[in-house]
VOBA-1610 file (N, C-alpha, C; in pm, whole numbers, padded with zeros to 5 digits, always signed):
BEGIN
Unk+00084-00118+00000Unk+00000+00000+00000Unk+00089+00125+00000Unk+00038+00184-00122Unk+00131+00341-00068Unk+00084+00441+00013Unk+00213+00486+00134Unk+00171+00622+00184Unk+00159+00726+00174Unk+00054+00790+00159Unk+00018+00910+00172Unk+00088+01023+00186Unk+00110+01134+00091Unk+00225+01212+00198Unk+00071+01314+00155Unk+00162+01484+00257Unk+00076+01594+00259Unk+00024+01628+00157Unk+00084+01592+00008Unk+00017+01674-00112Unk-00110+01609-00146Unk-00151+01448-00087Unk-00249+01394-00139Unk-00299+01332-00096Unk-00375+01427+00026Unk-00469+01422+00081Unk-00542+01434+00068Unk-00718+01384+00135Unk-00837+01438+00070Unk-00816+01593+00129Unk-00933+01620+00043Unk-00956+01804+00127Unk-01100+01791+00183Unk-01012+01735+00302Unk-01134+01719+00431Unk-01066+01785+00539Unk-01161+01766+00673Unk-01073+01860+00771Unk-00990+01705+00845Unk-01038+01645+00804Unk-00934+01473+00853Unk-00832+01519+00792Unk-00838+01503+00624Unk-00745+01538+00565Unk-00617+01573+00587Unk-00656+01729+00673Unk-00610+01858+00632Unk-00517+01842+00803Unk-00616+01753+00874Unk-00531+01743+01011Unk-00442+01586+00994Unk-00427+01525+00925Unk-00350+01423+00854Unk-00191+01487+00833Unk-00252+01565+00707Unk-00136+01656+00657Unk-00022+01698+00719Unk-00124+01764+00808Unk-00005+01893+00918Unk+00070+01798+01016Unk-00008+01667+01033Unk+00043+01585+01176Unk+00160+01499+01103Unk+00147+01449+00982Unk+00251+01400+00865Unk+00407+01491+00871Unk+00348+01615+00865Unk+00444+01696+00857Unk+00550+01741+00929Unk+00471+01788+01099Unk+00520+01762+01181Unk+00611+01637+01202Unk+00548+01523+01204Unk+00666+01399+01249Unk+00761+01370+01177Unk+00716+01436+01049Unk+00880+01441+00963Unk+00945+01523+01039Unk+00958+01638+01072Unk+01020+01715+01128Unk+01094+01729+01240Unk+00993+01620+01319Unk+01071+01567+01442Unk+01127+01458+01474Unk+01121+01392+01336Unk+01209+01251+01312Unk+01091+01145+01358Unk+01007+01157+01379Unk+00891+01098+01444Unk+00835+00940+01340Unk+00865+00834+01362Unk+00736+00739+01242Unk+00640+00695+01341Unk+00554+00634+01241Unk+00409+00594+01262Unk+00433+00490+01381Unk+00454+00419+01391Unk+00526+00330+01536Unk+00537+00416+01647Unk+00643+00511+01608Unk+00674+00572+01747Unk+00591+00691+01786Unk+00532+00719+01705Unk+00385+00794+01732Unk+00306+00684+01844Unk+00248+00604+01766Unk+00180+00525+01855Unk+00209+00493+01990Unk+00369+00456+02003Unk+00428+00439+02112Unk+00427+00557+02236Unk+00434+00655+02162Unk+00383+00779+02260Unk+00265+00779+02280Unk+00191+00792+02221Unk+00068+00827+02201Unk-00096+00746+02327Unk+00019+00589+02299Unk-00072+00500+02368Unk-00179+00472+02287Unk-00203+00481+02124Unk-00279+00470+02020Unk-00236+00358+01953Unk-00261+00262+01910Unk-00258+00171+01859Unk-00200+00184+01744Unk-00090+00094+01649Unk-00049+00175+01557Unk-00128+00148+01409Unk-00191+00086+01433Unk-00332+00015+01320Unk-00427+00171+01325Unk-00435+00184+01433Unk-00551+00349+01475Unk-00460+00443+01357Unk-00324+00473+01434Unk-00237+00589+01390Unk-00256+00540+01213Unk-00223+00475+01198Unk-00238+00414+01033Unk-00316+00525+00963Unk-00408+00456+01011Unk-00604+00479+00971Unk-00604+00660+00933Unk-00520+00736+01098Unk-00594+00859+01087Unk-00481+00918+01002Unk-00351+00880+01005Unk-00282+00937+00873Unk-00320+00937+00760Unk-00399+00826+00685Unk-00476+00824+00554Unk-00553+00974+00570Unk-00613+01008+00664Unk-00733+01141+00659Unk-00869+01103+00624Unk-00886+00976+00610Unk-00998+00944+00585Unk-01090+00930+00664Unk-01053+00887+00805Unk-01152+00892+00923Unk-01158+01029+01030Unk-01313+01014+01078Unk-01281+01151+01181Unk-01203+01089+01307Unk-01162+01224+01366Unk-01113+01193+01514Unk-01130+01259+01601Unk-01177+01164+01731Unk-01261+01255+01824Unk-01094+01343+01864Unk-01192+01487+01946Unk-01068+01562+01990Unk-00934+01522+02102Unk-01003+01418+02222Unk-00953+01295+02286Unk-00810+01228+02265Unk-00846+01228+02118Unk-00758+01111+02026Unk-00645+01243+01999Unk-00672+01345+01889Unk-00585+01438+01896Unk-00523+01485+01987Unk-00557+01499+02104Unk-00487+01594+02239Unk-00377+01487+02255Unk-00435+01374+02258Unk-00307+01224+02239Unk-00209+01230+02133Unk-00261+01272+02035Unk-00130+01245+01954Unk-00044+01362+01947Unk-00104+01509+01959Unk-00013+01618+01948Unk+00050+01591+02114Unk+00000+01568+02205Unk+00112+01599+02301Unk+00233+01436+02283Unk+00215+01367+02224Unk+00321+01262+02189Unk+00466+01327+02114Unk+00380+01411+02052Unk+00503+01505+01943Unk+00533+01641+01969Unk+00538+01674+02128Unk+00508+01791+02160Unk+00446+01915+02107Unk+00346+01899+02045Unk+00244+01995+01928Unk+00160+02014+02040Unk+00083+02154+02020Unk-00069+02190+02052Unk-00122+02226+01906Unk-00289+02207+01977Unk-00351+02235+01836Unk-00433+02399+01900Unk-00378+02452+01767Unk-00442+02607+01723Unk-00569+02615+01642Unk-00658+02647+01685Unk-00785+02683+01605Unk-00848+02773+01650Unk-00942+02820+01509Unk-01047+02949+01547Unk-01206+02834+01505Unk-01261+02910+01582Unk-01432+02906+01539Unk-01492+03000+01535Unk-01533+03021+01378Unk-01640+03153+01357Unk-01737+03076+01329Unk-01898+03120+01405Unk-02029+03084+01378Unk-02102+03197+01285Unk-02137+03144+01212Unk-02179+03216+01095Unk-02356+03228+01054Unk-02427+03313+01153Unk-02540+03259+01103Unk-02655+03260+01022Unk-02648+03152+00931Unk-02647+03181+00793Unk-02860+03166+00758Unk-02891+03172+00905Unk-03090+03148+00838Unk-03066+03329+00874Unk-02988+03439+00939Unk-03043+03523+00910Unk-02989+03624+00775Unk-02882+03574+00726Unk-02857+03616+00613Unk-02960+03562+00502Unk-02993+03432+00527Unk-03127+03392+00437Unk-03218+03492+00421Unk-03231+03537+00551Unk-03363+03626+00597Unk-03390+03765+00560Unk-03277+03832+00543Unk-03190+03974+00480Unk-03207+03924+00357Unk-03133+03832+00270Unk-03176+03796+00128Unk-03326+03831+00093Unk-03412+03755+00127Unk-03530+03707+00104Unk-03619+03855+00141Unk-03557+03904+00189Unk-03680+04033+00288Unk-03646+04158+00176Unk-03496+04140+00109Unk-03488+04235-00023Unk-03541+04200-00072Unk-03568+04068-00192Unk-03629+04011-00240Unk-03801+04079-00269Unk-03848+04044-00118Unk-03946+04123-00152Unk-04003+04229-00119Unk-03893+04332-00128Unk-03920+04502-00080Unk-03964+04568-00256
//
């Protein structure tokens, strides 16, 4: 089976957190084994979520970035999109 590297990945957010975690363990000399071995993740699991094909609860991530000394950075914007519907629709019929 061939592995996966960052360029060809799906463009999912598995994907996309595949990618970056790929990337990282290159960087830190890190393989899929010794991920696991930190991690306490099974290395059949670690396999799986490097493909990007499966989700992963956040649980599982907090496990694998602190194996590779990583934190994970994110934003959440809520966007809410029934009242932009509502603004649409209310021009609509002015």
């Amino acid at each position: 089976m061939k592995h996966r590297t960052e360029n060809d990945m799906p463009d999912t957010p598995s994907g996309k957190f595949a990618a970056q975690l790929r990337a990282t363990m290159r960087r830190h000399g890190i393989s899929q084994v010794e991920l696991a071995k930190r991690s306490g993740i099974a290395t059949s699991n670690v396999c799986r979520i490097l493909s990007g094909n499966i989700n992963v609860k956040l649980e599982t991530i907090d496990k694998l970035l602190a194996a590779i000394s990583a934190d994970l950075a994110y934003e959440i914007t809520i966007v809410d999109l029934s009242s932009e519907a509502e603004t649409e629709t209310e021009k609509a019929h002015a």
